[in-house]
C-alpha positions in Angstrom: -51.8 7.5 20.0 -51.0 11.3 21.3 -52.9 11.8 24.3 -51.7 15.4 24.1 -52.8 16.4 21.1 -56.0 18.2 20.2 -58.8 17.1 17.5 -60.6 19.5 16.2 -63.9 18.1 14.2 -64.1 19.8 11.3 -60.5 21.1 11.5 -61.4 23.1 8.4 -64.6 24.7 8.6 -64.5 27.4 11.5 -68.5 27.5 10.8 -69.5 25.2 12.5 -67.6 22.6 15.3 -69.4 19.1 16.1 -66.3 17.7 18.5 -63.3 19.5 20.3 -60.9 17.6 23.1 -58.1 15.2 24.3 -58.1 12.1 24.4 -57.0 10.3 27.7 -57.9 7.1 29.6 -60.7 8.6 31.4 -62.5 11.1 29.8 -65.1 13.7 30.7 -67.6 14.7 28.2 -68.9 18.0 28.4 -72.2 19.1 26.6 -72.1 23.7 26.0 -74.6 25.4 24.2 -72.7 26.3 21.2 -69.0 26.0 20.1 -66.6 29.2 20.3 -63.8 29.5 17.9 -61.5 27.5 19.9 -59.7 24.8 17.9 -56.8 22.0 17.5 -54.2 24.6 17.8 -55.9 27.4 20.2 -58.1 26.6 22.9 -60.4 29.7 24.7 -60.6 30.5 28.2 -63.9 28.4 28.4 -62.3 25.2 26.6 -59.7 25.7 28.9 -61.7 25.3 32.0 -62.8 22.3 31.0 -59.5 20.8 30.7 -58.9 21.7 34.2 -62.1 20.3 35.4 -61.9 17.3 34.0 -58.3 16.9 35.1 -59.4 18.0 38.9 -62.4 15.3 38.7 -60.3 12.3 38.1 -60.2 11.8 34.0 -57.3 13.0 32.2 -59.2 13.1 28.7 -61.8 15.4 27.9 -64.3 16.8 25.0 -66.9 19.4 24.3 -69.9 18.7 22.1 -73.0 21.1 22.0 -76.3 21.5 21.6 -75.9 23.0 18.4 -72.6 22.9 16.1 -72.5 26.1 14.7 -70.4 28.8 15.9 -71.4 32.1 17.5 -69.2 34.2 19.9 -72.6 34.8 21.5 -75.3 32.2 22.2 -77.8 36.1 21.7 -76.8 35.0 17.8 -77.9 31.7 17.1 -80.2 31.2 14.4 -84.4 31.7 15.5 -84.8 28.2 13.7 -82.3 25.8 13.3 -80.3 23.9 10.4 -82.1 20.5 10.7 -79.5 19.3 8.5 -76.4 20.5 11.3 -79.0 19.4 14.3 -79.0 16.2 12.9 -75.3 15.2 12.4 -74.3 16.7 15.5 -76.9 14.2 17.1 -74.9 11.5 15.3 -71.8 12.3 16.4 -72.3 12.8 19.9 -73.9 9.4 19.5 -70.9 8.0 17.8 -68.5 9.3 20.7 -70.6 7.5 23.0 -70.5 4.2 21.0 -67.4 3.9 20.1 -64.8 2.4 22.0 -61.4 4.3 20.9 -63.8 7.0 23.6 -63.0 6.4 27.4 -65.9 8.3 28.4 -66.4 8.0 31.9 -68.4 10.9 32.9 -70.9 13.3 31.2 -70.4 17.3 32.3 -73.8 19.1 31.6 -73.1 22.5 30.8 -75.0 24.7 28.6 -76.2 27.6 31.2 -79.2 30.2 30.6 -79.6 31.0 27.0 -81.1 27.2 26.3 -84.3 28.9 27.3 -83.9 31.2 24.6 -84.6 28.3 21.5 -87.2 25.8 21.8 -84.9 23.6 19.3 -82.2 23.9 21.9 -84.5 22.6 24.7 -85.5 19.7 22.2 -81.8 18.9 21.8 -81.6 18.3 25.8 -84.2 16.2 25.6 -82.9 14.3 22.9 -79.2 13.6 23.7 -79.8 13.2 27.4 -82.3 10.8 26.7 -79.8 9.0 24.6 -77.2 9.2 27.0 -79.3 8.1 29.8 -80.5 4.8 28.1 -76.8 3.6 28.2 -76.8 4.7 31.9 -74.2 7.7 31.9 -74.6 9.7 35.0 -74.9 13.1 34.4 -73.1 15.9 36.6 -72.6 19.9 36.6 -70.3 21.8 38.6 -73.6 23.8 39.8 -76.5 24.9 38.8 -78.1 28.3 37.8 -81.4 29.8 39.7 -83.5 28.2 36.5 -82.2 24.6 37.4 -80.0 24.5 34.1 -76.4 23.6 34.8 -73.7 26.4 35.0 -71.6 27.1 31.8 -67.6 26.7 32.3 -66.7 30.3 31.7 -64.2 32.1 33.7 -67.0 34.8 34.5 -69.5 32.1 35.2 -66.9 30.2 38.0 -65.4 33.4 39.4 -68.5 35.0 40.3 -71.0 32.5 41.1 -68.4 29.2 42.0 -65.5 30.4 43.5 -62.9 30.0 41.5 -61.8 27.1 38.7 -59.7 25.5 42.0 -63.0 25.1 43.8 -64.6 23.5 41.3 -66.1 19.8 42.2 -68.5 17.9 39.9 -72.5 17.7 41.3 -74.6 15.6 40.3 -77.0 16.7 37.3 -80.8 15.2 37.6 
């Protein structure tokens, strides 16, 4: 298996993205809002971050799933009521990840920032995979937390103003 390579899931549909990473031996799985347009063959500065996180916080795999799959370039964007049908197979596939042993994941990065306040449904999903992924005992962490308790999100703008840098950045523990 190539632990370099990038999996995309869908690689074909740049509507909507349920699963985006590396795999590795350890691996670090990180929970955003909603997925960008980064892919197998072009990551974003965000998707990037994450890569050096969970690289700096001792798993050399990582992966991004989301609240909700589809894609916006802004979280302002996202539908007022969501696709039941897309809220519930990303449910199933973060659930797969976590049940299937071809994962290594060994820690769970929290980081969907503000704009979850803006959509009840996106609240719900907290609820819901958290819940999931605290009944098979995960611990949860952030790399900080924003002044309405949710957990920072990875951007560059987001660690360089409120974190101090991507170098600085050290995983906290996410209650």
């Amino acid at each position: 298996m190539n632990l370099n390579k990038i999996i995309c899931r869908p690689s074909d549909d740049r509507s909507k993205r349920f699963l985006l990473g590396k795999k590795g031996r350890s691996e670090l799985l990180a929970i955003g809002l909603n997925p960008s347009f980064a892919n197998e063959s072009s990551l974003d500065p965000t998707s990037r971050n994450i890569q050096i996180i969970a690289n700096q916080n001792g798993c050399d795999g990582w992966w991004i799933v989301n609240l909700y799959p589809a894609r916006f370039s802004k979280p302002k964007n996202l539908p007022k009521r969501a696709n039941k049908n897309l809220l519930n197979e990303n449910l199933i596939t973060i659930k797969s990840i976590v049940h299937d042993d071809k994962y290594n994941i060994k820690k769970i990065l929290c980081c969907w920032g503000n704009n979850v306040e803006s959509k009840l449904y996106l609240k719900n999903q907290v609820k819901l995979i958290l819940n999931h992924l605290s009944s098979l005992e995960f611990d949860f962490y952030c790399i900080g937390k924003t002044k309405l308790g949710n957990p920072f999100h990875p951007s560059p703008q987001s660690i360089n103003r409120f974190l101090g840098g991507i170098n600085q950045i050290r995983l906290k523990e996410f209650k």
